[in-house]
C-alpha positions in Angstrom: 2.5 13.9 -6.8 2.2 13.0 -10.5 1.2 9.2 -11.4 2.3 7.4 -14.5 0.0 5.4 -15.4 1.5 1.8 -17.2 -1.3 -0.3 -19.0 -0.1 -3.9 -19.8 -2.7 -6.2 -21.5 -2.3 -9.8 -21.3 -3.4 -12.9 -23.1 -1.8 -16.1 -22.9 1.5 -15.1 -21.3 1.6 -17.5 -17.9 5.5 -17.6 -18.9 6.5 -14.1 -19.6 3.6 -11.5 -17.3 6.1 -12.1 -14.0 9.5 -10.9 -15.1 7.4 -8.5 -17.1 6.1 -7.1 -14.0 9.5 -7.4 -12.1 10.9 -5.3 -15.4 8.1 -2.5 -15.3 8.3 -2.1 -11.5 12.3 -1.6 -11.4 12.1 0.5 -14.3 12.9 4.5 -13.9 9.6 6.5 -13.8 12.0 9.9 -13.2 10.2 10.8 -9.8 6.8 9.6 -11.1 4.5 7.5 -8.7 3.2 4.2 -10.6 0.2 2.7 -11.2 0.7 -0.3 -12.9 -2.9 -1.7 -14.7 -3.0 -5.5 -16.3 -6.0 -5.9 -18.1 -6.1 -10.4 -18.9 -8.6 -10.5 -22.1 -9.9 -14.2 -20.7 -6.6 -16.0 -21.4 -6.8 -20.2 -21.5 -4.0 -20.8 -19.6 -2.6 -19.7 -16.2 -1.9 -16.2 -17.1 -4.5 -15.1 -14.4 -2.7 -16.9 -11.5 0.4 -15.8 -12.6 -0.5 -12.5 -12.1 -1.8 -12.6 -9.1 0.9 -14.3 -7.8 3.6 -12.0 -9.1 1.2 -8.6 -7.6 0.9 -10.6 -4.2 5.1 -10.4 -4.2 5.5 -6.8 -6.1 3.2 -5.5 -3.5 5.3 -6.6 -0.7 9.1 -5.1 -2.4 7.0 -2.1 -4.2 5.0 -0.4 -1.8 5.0 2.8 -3.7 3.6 1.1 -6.6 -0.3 0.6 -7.3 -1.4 -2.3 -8.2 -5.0 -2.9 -10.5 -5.5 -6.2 -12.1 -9.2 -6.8 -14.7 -10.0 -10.6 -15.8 -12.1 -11.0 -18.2 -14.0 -14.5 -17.2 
């Protein structure tokens, strides 16, 4: 099966990256498998946790979906 691949990088955006996620991972990928990549550029606040809180959950609903996550420290 194909993968789409969906890049999202971050920085600064503790309040927005969850429903961000929630949004990409509902989304229509017309019969695509997804890989979803979010690349944090060393943000200063809690984006980090966020998004490993949010992939921890996504995982669970979305097991079709791929999951990589890069910090930058």
């Amino acid at each position: 099966m194909k993968t789409l691949s969906i890049v999202i990088p971050v920085y600064n955006e503790e309040k927005f990256i969850e429903k961000t996620l929630s949004v990409v991972c509902s989304s229509d990928s017309s019969g695509l498998e997804k890989e979803i990549i979010v690349i944090d550029d060393g943000s200063k606040d809690q984006t980090q946790t966020s998004i490993e809180k949010a992939v921890k959950v996504l995982k669970q609903e979305y097991k079709n979906i791929s999951f990589k996550t890069l910090f930058k420290k």
